[in-house]
N, CA and C atoms as an extended XYZ file, in Angstrom:
528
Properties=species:S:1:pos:R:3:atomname:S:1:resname:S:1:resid:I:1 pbc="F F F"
N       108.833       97.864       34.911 N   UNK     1
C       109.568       96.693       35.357 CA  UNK     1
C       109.435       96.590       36.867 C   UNK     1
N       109.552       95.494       37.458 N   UNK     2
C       108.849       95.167       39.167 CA  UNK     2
C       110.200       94.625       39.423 C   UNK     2
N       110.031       94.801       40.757 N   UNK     3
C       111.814       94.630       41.566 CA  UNK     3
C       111.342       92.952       41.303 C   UNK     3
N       110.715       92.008       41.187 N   UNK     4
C       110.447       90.489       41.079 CA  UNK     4
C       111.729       90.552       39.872 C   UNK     4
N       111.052       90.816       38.654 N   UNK     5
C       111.424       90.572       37.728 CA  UNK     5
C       112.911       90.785       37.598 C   UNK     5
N       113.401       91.993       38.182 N   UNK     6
C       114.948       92.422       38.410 CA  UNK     6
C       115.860       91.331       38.699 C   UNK     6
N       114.842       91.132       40.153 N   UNK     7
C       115.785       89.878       41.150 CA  UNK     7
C       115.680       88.542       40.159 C   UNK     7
N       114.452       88.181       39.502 N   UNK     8
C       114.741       86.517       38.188 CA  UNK     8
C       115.852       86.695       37.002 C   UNK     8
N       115.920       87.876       36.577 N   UNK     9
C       117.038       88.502       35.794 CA  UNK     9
C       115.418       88.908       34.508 C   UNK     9
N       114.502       89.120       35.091 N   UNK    10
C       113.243       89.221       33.829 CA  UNK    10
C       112.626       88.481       33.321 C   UNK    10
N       113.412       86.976       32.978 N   UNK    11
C       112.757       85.829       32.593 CA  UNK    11
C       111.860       84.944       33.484 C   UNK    11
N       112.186       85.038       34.819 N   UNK    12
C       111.575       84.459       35.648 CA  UNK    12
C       112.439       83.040       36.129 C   UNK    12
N       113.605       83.214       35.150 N   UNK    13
C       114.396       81.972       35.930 CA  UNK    13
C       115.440       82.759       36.778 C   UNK    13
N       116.033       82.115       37.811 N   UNK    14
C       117.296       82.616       38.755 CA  UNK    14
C       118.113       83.129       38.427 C   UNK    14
N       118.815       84.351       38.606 N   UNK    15
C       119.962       84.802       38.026 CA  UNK    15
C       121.133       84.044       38.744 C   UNK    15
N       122.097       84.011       38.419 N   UNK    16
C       123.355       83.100       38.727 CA  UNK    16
C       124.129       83.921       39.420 C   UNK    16
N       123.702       85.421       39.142 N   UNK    17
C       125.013       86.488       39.836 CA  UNK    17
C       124.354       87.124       40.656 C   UNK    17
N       123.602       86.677       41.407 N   UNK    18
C       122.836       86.867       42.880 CA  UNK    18
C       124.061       86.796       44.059 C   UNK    18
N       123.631       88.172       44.662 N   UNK    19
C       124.776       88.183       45.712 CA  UNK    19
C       124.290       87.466       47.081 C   UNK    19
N       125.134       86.279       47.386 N   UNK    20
C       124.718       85.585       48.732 CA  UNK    20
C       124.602       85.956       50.046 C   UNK    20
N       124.598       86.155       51.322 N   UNK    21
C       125.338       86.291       52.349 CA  UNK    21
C       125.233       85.447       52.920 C   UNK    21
N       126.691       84.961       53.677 N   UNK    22
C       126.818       83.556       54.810 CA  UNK    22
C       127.111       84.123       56.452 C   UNK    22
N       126.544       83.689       57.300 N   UNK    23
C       127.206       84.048       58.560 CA  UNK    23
C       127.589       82.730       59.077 C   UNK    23
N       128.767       83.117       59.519 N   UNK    24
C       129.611       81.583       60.641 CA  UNK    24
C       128.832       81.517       61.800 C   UNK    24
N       128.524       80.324       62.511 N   UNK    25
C       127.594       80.066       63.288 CA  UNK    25
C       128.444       80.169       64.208 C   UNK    25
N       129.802       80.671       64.111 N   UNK    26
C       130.363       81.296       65.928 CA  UNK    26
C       129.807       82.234       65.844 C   UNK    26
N       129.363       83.859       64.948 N   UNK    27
C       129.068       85.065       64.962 CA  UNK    27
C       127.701       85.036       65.356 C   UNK    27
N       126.937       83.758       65.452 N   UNK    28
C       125.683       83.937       65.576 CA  UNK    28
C       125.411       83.618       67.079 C   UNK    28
N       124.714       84.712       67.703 N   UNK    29
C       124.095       84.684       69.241 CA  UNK    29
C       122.982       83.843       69.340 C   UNK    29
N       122.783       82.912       70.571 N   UNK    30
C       121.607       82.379       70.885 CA  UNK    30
C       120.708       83.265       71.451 C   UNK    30
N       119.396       83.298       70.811 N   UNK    31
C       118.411       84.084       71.700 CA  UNK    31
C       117.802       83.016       72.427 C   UNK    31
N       117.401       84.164       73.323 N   UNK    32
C       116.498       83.417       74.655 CA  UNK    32
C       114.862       83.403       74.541 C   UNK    32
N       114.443       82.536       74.218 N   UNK    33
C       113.209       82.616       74.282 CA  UNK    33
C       112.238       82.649       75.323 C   UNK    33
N       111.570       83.780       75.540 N   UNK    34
C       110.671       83.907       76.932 CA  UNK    34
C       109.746       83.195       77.238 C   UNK    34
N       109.263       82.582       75.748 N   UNK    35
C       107.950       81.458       76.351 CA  UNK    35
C       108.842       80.223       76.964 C   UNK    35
N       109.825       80.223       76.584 N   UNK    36
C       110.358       79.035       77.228 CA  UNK    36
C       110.833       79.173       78.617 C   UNK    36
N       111.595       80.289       78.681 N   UNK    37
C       112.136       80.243       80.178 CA  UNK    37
C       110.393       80.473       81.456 C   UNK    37
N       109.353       80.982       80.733 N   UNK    38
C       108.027       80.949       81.356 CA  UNK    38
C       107.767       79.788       81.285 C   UNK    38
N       107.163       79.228       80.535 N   UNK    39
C       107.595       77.482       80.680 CA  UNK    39
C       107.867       76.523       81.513 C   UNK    39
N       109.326       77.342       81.552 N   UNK    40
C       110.788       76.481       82.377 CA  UNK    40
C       110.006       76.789       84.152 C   UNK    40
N       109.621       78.094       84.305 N   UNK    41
C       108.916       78.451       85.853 CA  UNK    41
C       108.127       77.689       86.098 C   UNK    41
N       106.783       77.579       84.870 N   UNK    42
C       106.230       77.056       85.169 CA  UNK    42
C       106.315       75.707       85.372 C   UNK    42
N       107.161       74.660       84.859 N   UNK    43
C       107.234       73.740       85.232 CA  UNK    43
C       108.287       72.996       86.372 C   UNK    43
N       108.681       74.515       86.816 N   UNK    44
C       109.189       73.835       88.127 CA  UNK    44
C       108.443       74.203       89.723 C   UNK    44
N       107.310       75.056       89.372 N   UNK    45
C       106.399       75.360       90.274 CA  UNK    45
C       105.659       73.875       90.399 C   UNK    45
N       104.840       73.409       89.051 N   UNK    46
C       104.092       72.701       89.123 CA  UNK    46
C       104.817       71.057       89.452 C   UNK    46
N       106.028       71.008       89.410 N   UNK    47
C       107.066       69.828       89.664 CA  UNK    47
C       106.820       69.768       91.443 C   UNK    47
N       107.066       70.729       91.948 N   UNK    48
C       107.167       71.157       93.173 CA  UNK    48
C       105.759       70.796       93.844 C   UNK    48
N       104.813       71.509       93.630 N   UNK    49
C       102.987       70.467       93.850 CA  UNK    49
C       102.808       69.506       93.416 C   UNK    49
N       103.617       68.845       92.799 N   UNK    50
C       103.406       66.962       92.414 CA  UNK    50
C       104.006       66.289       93.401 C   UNK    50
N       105.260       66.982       94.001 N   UNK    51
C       106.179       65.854       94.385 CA  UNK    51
C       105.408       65.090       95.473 C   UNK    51
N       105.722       64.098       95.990 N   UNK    52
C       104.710       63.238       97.389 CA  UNK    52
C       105.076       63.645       98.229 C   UNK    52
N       103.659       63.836       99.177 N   UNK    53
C       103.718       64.780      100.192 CA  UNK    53
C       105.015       64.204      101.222 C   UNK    53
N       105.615       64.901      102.506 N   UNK    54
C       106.669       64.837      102.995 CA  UNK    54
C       106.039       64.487      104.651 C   UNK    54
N       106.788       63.490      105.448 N   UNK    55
C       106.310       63.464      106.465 CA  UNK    55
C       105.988       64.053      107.805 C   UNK    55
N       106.697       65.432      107.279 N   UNK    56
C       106.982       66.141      108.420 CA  UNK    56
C       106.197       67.768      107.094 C   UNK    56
N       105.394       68.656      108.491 N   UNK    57
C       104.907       69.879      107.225 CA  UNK    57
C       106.293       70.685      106.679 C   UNK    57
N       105.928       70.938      105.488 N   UNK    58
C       107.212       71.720      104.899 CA  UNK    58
C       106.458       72.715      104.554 C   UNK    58
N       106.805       73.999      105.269 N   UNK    59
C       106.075       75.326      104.700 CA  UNK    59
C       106.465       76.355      103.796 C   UNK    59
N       107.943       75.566      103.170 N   UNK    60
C       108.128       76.119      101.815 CA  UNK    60
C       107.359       75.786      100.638 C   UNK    60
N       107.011       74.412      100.687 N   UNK    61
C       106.334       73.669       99.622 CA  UNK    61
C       104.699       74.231      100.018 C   UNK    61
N       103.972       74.561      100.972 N   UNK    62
C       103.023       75.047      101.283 CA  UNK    62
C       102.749       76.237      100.706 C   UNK    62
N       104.084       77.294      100.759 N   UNK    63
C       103.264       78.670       99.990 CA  UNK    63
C       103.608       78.432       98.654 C   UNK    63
N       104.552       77.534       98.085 N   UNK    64
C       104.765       77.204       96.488 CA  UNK    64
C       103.158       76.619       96.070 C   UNK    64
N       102.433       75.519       97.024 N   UNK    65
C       101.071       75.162       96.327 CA  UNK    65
C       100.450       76.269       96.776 C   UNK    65
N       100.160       77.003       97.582 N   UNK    66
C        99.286       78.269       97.761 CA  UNK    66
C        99.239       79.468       96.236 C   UNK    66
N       100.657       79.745       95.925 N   UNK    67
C       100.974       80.187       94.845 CA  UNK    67
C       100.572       79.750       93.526 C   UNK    67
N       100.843       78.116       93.359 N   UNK    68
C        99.820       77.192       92.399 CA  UNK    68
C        98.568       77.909       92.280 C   UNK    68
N        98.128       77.728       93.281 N   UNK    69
C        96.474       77.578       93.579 CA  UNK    69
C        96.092       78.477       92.799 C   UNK    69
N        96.559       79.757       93.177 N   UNK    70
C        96.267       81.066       93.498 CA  UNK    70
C        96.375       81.666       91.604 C   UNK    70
N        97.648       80.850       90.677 N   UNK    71
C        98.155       81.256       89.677 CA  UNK    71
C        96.741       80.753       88.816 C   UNK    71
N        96.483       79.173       89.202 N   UNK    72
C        95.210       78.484       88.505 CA  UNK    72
C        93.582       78.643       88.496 C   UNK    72
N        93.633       79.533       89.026 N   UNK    73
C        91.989       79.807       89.575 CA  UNK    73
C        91.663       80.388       88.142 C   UNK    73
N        90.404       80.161       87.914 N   UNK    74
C        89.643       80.384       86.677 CA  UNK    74
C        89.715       81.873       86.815 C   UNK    74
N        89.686       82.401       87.601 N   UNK    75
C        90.007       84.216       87.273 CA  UNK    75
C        90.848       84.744       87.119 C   UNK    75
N        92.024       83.982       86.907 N   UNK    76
C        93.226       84.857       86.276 CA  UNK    76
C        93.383       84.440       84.892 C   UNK    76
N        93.479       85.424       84.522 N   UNK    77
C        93.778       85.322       82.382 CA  UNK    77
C        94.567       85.129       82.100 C   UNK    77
N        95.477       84.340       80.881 N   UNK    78
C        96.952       84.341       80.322 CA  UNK    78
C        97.531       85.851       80.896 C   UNK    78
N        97.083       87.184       80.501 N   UNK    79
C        97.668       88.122       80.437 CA  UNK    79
C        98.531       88.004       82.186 C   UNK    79
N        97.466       88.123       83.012 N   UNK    80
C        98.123       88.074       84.093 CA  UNK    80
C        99.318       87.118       84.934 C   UNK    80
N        98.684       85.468       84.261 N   UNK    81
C        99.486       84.441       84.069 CA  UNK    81
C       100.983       84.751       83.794 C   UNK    81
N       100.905       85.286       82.473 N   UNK    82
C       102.325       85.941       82.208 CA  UNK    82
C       102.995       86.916       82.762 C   UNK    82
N       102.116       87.918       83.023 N   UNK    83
C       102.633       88.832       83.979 CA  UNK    83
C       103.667       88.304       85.760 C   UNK    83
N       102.434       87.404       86.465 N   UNK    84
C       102.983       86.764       87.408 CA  UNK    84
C       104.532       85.846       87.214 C   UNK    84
N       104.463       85.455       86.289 N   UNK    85
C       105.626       84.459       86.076 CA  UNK    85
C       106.760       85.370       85.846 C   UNK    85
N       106.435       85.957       84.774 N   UNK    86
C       107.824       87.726       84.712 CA  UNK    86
C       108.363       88.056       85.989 C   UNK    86
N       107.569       88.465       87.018 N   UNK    87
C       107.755       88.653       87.680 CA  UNK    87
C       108.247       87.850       88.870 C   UNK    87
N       108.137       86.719       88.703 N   UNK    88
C       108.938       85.574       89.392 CA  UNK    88
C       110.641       85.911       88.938 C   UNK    88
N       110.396       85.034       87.672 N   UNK    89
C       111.942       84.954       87.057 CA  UNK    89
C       112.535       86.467       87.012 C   UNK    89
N       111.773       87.948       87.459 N   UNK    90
C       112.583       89.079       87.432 CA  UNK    90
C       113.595       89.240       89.094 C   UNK    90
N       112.743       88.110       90.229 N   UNK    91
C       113.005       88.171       91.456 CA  UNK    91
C       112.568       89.622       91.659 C   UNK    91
N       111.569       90.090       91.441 N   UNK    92
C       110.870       91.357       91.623 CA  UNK    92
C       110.787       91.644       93.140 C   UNK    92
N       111.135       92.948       93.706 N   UNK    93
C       110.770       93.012       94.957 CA  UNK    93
C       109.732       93.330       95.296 C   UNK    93
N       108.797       93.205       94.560 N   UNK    94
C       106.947       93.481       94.895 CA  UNK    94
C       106.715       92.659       95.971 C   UNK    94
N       105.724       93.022       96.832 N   UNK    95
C       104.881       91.808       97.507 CA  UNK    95
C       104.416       91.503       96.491 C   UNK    95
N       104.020       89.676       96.831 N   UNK    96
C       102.866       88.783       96.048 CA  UNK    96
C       101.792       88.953       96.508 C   UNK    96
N       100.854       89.414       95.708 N   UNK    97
C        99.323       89.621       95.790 CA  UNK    97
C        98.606       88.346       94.991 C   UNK    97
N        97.956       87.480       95.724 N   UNK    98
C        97.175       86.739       95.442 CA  UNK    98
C        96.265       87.277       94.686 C   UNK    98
N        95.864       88.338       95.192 N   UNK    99
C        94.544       88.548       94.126 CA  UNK    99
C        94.763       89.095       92.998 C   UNK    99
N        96.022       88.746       92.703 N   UNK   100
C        96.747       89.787       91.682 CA  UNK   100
C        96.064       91.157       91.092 C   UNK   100
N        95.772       92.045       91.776 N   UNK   101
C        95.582       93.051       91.647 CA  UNK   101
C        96.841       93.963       91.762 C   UNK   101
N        96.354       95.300       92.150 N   UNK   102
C        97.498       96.306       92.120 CA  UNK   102
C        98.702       95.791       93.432 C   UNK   102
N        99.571       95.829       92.767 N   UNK   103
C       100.451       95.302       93.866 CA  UNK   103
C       101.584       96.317       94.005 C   UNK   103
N       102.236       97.029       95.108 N   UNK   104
C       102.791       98.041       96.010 CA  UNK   104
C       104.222       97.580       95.994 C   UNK   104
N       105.454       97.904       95.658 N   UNK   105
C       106.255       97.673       95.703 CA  UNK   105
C       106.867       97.816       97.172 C   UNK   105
N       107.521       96.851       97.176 N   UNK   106
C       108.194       96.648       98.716 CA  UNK   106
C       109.286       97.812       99.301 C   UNK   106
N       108.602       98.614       99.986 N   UNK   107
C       109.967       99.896      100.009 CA  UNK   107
C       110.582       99.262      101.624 C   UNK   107
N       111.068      100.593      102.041 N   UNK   108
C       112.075      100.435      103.886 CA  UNK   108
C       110.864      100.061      105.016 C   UNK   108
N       109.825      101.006      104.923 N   UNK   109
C       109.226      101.172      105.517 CA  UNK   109
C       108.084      100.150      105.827 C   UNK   109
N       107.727       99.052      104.541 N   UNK   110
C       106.584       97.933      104.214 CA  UNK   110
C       107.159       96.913      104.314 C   UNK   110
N       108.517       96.835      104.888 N   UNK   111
C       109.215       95.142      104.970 CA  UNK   111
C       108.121       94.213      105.723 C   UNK   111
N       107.306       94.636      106.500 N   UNK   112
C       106.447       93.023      107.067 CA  UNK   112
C       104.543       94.100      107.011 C   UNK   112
N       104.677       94.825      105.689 N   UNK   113
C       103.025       95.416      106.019 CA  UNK   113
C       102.592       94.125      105.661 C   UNK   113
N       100.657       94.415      106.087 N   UNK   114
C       100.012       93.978      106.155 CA  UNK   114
C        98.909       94.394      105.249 C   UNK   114
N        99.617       95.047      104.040 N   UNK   115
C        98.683       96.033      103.542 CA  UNK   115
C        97.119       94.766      102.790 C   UNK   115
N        97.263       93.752      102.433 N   UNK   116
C        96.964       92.586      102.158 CA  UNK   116
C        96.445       91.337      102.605 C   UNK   116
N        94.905       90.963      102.458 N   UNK   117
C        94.514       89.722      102.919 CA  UNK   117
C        95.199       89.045      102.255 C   UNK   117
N        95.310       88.861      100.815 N   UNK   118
C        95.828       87.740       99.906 CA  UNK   118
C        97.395       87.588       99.367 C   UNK   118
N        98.045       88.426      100.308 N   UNK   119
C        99.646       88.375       99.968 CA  UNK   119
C       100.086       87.041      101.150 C   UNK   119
N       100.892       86.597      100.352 N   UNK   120
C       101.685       85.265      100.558 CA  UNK   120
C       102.482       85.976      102.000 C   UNK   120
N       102.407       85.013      103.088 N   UNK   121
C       103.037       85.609      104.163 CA  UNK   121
C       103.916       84.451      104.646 C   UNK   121
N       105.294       83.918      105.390 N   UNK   122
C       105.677       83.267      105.841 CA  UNK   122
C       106.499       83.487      107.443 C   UNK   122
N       106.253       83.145      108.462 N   UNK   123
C       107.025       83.012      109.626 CA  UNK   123
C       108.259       83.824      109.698 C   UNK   123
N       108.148       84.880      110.559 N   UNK   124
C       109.371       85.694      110.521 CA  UNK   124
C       109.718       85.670      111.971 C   UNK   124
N       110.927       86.284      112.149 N   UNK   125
C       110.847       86.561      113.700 CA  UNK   125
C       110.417       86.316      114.228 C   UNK   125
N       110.238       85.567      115.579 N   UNK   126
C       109.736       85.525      116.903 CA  UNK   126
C       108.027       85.012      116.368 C   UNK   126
N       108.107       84.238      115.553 N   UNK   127
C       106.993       83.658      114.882 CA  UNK   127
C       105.620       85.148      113.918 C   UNK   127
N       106.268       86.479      113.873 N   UNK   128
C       105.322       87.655      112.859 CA  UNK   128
C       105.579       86.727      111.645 C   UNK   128
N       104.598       87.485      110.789 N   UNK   129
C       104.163       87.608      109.891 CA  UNK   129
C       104.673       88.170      109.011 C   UNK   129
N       105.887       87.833      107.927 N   UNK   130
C       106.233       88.613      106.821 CA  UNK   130
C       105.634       88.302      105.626 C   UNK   130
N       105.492       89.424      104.598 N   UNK   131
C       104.900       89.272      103.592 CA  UNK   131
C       106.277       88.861      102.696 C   UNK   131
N       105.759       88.024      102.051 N   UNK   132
C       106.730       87.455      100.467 CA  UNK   132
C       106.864       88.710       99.159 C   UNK   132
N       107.905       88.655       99.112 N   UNK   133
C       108.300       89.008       97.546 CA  UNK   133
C       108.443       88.039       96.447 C   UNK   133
N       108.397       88.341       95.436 N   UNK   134
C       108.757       87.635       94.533 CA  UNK   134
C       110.373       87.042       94.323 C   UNK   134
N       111.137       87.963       94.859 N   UNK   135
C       112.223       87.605       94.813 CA  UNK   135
C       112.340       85.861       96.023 C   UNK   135
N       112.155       86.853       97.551 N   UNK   136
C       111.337       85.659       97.982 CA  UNK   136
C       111.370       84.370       97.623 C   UNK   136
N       110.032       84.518       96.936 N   UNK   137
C       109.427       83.258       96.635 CA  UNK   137
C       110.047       82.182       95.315 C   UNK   137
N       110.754       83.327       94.819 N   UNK   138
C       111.793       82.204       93.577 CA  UNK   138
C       112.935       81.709       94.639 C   UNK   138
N       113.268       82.455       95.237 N   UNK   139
C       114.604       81.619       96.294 CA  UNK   139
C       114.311       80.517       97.159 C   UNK   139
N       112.806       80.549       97.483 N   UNK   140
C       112.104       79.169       97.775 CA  UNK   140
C       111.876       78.007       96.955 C   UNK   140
N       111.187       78.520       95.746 N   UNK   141
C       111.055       77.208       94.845 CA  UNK   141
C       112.649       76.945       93.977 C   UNK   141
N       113.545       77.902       94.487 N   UNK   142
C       115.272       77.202       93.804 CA  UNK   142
C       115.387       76.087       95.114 C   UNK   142
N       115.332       76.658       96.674 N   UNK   143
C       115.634       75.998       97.322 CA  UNK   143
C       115.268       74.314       97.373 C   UNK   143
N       113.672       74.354       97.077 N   UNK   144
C       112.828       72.940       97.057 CA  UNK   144
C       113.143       72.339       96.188 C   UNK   144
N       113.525       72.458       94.969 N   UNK   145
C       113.768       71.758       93.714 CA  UNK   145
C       114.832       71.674       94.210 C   UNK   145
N       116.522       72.095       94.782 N   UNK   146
C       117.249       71.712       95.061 CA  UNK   146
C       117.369       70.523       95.767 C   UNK   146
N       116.481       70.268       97.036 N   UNK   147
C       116.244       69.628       97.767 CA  UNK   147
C       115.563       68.180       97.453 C   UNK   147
N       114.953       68.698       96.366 N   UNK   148
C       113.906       67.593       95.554 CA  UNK   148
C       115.058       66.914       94.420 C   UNK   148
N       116.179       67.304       94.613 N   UNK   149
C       117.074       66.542       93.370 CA  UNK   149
C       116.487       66.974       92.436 C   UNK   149
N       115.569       67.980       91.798 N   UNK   150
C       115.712       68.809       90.671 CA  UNK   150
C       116.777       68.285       89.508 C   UNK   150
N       118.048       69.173       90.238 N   UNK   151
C       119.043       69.514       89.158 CA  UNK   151
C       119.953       68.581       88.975 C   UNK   151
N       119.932       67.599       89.870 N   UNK   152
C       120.652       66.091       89.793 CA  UNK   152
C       120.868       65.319       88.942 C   UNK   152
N       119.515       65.300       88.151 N   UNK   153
C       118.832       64.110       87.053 CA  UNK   153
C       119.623       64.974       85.868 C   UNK   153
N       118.895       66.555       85.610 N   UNK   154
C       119.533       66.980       84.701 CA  UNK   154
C       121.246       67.253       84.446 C   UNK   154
N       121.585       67.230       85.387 N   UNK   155
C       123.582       67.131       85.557 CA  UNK   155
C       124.201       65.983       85.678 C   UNK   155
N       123.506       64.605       85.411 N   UNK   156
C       123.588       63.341       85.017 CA  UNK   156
C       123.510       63.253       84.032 C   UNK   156
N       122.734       63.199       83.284 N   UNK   157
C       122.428       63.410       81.909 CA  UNK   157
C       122.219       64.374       80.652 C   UNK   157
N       123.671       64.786       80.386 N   UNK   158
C       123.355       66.093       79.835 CA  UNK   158
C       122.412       66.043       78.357 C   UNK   158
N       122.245       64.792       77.967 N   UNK   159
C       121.093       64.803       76.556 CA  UNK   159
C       120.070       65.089       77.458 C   UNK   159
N       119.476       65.008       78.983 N   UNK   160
C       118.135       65.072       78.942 CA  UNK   160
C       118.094       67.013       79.485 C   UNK   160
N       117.243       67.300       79.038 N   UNK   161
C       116.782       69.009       79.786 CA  UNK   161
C       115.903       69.466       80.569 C   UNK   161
N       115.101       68.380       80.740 N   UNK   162
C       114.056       68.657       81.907 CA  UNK   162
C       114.331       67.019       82.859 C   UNK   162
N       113.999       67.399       84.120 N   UNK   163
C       114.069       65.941       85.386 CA  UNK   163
C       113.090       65.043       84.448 C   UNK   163
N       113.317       63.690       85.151 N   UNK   164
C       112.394       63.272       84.816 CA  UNK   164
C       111.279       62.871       86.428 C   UNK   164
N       110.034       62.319       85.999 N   UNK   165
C       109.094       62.706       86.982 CA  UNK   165
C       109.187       61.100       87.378 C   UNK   165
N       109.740       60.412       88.443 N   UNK   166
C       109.246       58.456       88.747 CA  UNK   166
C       108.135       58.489       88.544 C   UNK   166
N       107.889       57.040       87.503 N   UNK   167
C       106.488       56.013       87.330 CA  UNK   167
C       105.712       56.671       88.320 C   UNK   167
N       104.122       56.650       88.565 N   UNK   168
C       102.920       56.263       89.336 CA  UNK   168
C       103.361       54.421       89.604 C   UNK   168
N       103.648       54.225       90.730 N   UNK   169
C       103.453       52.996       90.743 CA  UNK   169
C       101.980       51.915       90.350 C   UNK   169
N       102.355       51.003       90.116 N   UNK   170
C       100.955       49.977       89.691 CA  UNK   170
C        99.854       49.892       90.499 C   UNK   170
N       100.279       50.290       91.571 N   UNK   171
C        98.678       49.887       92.549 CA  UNK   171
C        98.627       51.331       93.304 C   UNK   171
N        98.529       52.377       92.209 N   UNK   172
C        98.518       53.581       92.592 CA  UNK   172
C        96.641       53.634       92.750 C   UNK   172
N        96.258       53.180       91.874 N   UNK   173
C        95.265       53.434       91.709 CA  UNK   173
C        94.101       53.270       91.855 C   UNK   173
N        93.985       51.388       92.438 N   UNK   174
C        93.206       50.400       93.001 CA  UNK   174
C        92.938       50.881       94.565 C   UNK   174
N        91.932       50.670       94.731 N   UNK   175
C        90.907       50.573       95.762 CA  UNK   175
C        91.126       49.964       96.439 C   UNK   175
N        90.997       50.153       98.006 N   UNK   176
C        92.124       48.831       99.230 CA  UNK   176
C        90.375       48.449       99.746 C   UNK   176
């Protein structure tokens, strides 16, 4: 006899005295899904390199498209893709290595090294050179999307969950 047959009652039709279980949907936890909150990064990085350029240089939005750039280049693989973004949303204290290679965690002693051509650097002190962390660099792209009314659209409208992006205007595209 096969556990199938047990569970039909043998005949192959349903037994009636099948024990159910119900859970109340207060007892039930929301999980978090990681492709989404990766996702969610990614589409507020890439929100951030759309927006129209600003009239004055903004060199937050500068190392956010440097970071773009750097995430999109045909030599980085999903694997690393994912890796980089983890490490965004962990606010990791690594330096950012462009070349995403082995990357050195930020101790006392490496607060402004130079160990790096391709680490993300921004204006420190007396105009040096500090290298970015990841932590860093998410407190930049919270800042710009703040700034960009980001979270505005979505706290207006609580049916919608992502901003929405304004039209291309009509004569975006025509030739002067």
């Amino acid at each position: 006899s096969s556990g199938i047959n047990a569970e039909y009652g043998g005949t192959g039709t349903r037994n009636l005295n099948t024990a159910t279980i119900s859970i109340s949907q207060r007892k039930v936890k929301k999980i978090d899904d990681p492709i989404l909150q990766i996702l969610n990064q990614m589409h507020k990085i890439i929100f951030i390199t759309q927006l129209p350029p600003s009239l004055t240089l903004n060199p937050k939005r500068r190392v956010i498209e440097k970071y773009k750039r750097a995430l999109f280049t045909r030599h980085i693989g999903s694997v690393n893709l994912k890796n980089e973004i983890k490490k965004l949303l962990e606010a990791s204290k690594e330096i950012v290595d462009l070349s995403f290679s082995s990357v050195k965690s930020l101790g006392p002693s490496d607060s402004t090294g130079s160990n790096s051509l391709a680490s993300l650097a921004v204006e420190g002190p007396e105009g040096s050179e500090v290298l970015l962390t990841y932590e860093h660099l998410q407190s930049i792209i919270e800042s710009c999307l703040v700034e960009a009314g980001y979270y505005e659209v979505q706290s207006s409208s609580p049916a919608i969950r992502t901003p929405l992006v304004p039209p291309i205007p009509s004569n975006y595209y025509q030739n002067d």
